[in-house]
N, C-alpha and C positions, 0 to 999 in steps of 0.2 A: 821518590817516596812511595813507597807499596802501600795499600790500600785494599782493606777489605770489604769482601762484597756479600749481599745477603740477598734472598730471594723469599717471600711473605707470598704464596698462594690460599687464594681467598676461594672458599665454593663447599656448602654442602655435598654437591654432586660430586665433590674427588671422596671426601670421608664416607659420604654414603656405597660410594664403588657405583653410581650411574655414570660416571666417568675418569677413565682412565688417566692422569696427569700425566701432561707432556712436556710441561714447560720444565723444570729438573733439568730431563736431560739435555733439551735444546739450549738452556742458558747456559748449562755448564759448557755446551759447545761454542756457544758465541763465544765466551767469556777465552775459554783455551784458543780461539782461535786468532784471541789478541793477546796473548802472552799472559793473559788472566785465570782467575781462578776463582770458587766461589769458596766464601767460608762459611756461612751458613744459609740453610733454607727451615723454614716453618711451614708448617697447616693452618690454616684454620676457618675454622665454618663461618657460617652468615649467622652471627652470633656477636651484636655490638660490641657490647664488654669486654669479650675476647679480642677482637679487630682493634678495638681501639688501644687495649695495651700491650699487641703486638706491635701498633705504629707507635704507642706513645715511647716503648724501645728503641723503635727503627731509629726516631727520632734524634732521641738521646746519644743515639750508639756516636756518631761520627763515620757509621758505615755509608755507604755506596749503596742503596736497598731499590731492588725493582719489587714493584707490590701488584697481583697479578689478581682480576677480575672483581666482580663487586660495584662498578661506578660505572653502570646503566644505571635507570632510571625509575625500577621495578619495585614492590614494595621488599624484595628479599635482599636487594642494592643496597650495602649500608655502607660500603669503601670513603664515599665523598665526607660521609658525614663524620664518620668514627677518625678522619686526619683531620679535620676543625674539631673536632672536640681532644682530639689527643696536642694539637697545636693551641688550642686554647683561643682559635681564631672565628671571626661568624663564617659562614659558606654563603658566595657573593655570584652571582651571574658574571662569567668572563665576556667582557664587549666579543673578544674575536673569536671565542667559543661559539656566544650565541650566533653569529656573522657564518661560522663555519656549519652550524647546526642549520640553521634558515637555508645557507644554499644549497647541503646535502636535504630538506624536506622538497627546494624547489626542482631538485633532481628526480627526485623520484615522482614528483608530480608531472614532471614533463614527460618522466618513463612510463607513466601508465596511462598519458593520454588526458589527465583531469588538472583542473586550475590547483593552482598552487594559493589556497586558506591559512595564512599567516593567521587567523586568532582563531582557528576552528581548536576545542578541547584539546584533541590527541595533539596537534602541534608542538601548543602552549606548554603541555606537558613536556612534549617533545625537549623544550630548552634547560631542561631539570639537568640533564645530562652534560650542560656547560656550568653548570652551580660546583665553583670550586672551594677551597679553602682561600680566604682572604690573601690575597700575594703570588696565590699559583702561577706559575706557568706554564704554557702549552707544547703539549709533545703531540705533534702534527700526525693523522692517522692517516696511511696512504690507498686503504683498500674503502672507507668511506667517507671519509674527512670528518667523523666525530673523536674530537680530540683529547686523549690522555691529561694527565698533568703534575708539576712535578714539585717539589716544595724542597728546597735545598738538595741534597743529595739523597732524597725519599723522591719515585720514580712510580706513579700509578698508570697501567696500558690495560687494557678489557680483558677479559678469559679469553678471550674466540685465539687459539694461535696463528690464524691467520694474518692479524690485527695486531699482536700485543706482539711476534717477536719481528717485525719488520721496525717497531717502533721502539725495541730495546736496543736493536741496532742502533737507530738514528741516536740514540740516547749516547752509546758508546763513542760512536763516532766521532759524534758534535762535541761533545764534554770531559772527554777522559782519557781522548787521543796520547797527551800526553806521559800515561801510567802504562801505555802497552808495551809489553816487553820486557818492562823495568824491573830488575830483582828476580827475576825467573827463575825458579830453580830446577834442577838438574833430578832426575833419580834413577837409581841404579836397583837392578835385585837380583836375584835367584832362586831356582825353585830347590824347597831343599826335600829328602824323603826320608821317612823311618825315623823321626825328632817332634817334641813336644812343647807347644809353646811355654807351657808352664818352666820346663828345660831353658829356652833360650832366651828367656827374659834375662835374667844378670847382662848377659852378651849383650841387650839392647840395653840396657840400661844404662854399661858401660857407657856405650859408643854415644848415646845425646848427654852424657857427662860429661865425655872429652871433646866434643865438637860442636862449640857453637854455631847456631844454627841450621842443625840435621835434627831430623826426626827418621826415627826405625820405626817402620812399620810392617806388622804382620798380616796376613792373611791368607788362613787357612781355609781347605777345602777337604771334601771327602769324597766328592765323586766328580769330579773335574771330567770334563771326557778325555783329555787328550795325556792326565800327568795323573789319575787316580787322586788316591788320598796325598796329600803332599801341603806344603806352607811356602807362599812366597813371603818370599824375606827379603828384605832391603831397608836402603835409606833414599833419602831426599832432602832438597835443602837447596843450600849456597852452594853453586858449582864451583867458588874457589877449593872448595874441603870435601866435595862429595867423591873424589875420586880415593882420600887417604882414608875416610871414614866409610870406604868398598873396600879396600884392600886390607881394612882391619875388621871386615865383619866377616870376608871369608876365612882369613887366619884363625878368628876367634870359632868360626864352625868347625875346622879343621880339627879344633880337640872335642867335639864329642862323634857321637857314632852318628853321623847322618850320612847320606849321599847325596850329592850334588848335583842337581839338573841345569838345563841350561840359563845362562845370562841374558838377564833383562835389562834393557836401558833405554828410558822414555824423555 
């Protein structure tokens, strides 16, 4: 059974432009790198109201959603709180969170030389960061042991990508093993030149008319470096038909005035 995948990055600093987003491309590559695929991704700022009915979606959807940064422990941190309230659930101190948060603080106290203050402030505070939605479960963090967490097929890892896509792995690996691969589709294209898309829509239109499960997709460019102005053209889909739903999108180019660049197949 296919299963779609959705990806909720959370952070002022991406909408602001103080930081570059990386997670996009990197999950799209996990994701192809198990025969997967993402169907959607969103923004959205550190902006409760927002956050929370993007999750109260995620929720709903029956999607596969990794939700990326937001759940430290800061005041601009609203991730933990905004999925208990889109769950409708209290946000509860995890036993093996706090367990994992205690012995990444006594780490660091051993690293700098000083006792390790189990009720000192900063600590205490420290364990806000294991305060999950009632029922969570933990997605083990391997670069500092503060741990993510996941509520059905909704999937929360920290911004730092060092952190969050070692831990989307783990996600993939453990849970979903069995979707990779499955239903994979095939696609095929061509670059075509001197043609208009407005021109070869019918042609596409045709072709996901006649061929369950193909999508025609365009995309045009004007200064490509290597093919100029030009449009690639193709389908994709179900590899049982993407080969007959090729051989009828190049016949169907054949009657108008284009030229034909080379074949693409992914």
């Amino acid at each position: 059974m296919t299963r779609t995948f959705g990806l909720i990055i959370v952070g002022d600093e991406i909408l602001s432009g103080k930081r570059a987003d990386k997670h996009l491309p990197k999950v799209i590559e996990l994701l192809a790198a198990r025969g997967l695929c993402l169907g959607w991704a969103e923004y959205v700022g550190d902006e409760p109201v927002r956050i929370t009915a993007a999750l109260t979606r995620a929720f709903a959807s029956g999607d596969i959603v990794f939700s990326t940064g937001g759940i430290g422990a800061t005041p601009d941190d609203h991730t933990r709180q905004c999925a208990a309230a889109a769950l409708g659930v209290p946000l509860v101190l995890h036993p093996q969170a706090e367990a994992l948060i205690r012995e990444r603080m006594q780490d660091t106290a051993a690293e700098q030389g000083v006792p390790y203050e189990p009720d000192r402030p900063d600590n205490v505070h420290r364990l806000n960061m294991g305060v999950f939605p009632e029922g969570a479960e933990l997605i083990l963090n391997p670069y500092n042991k503060i741990p993510g967490f996941s509520v059905r097929d909704v999937h929360f890892v920290p911004g730092f990508p060092v952190m969050a896509w070692p831990m989307i792995e783990s996600v993939l690996d453990a849970r979903y093993q069995p979707l990779f691969f499955q239903g994979q589709g095939s696609e095929k294209s061509v670059i075509v030149f001197g043609a208009m898309e407005a021109t070869l829509t019918p042609l596409m239109q045709t072709l996901e008319a006649t061929y369950a499960g193909i999508k025609v997709f365009s995309l045009p460019s004007v200064d490509h470096p290597q093919y100029g102005r030009h449009i690639e053209l193709g389908v994709k889909g179900d590899p049982a038909v993407i080969d007959a739903a090729y051989a009828d999108l190049i016949e169907g180019l054949h009657s108008f005035d284009a030229r034909l660049g080379p074949e693409l197949v992914r």
